[in-house]
N, C-alpha and C positions, 0 to 999 in steps of 0.2 A: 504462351509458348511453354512446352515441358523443358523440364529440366535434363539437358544432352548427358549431364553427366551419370551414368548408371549408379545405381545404390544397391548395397545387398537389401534383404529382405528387412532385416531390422534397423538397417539403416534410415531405407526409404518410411519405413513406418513410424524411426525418431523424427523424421524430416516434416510428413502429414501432423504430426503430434504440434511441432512448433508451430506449421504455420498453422493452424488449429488453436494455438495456445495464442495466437499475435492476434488474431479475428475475439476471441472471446477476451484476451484483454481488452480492445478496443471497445467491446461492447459492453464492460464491466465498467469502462472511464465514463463511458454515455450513460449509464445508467446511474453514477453513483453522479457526474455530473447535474443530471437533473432532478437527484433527491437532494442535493446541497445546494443547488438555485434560488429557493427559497432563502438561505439564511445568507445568501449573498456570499457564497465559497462555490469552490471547485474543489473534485475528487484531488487533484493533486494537496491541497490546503487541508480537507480532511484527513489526510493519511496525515499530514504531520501532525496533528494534533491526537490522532489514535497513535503512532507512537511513539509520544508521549506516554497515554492513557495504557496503552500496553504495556511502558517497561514500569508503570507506577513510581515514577520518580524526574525529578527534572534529569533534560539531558542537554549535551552540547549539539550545535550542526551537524557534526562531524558521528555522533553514537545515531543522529536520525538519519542520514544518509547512510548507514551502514546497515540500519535494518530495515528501511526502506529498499536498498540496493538502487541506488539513486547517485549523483555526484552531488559531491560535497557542496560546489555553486548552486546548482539550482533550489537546492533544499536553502540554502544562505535567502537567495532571492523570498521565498517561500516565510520563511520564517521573520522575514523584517517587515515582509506586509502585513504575519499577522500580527508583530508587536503593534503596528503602525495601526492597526483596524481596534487594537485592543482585547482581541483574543489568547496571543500568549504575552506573558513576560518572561522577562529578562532577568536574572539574576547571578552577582558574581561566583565565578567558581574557585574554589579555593584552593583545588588544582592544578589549576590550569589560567592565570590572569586573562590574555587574551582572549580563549573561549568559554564567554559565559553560556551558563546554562538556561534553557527553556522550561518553563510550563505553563500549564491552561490560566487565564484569567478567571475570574467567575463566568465571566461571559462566554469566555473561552468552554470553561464546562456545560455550561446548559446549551451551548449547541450542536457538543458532541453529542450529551446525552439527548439530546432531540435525534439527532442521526442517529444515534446507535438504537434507538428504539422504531424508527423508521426502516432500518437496516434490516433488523431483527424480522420483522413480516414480510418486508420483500424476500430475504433469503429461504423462509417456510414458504412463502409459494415459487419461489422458481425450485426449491426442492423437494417440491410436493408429486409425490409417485416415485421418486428414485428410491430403492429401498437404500436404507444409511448402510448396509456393506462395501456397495457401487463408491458410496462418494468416499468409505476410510479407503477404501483400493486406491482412489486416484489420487485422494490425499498423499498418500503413503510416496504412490508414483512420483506424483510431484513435487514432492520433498525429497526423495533419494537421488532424483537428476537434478535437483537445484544443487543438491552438496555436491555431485558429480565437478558439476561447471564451476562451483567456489575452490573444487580442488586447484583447476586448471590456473 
């Protein structure tokens, strides 16, 4: 069924873009899903352990659901299974009593760095032929309507 409600031109072309953007997430979660099957994770589990690895410092639930753009619970759920599996720990924060902070176990790091290097080649071939101007453009796109909607 189309959509009744009419869109101007760049409306309708934000609207192609989303659901465009919801299909290629879904296929980015399948994908990173079954390069983290092996170590006994899912894309969702990977992402909190990259950021982590991304802000280069332990964080609370609440700093990983923010830069995940995630709720606060799920990421909670998320992060007690990896203390529980032995991937991150836990340690007090001195900030903040209640919410301690997270980081990688040893274990916890050698399976990023397994994914991150598995990562690394799938990315060069699904971005193999796009010349790198294409992807800073959509980059750029993608991050100017993200801050868009954080404004809102």
């Amino acid at each position: 069924m189309k959509n009744a409600t009419p869109h101007s031109r760049v409306g309708g072309l934000f609207t192609e873009l989303v659901l465009e953007t919801f299909r290629f997430n879904g296929r980015l979660i399948a994908a990173g899903d079954a390069m983290s099957a092996p170590l006994e994770l899912t894309s969702a589990r990977w992402q909190v352990l990259g950021a982590i690895v991304l802000e280069g410092q332990s964080l609370t639930v609440a700093d990983i659901a923010r830069r995940m753009g995630l709720k606060r619970q799920s990421v909670q759920r998320l992060a007690d299974a990896l203390v529980e599996e032995g991937l991150l720990l836990r340690e007090d924060n001195p900030a903040h009593r209640r919410a301690p902070l997270h980081r990688l176990s040893k274990t916890g790091e050698r399976a990023y760095h397994t994914l991150d290097e598995q990562q690394a080649a799938w990315a060069a071939e699904c971005a193999r032929g796009i010349p790198a101007q294409r992807l800073a453009d959509a980059l750029e796109l993608l991050r100017l309507l993200r801050r868009r909607l954080e404004e809102e």
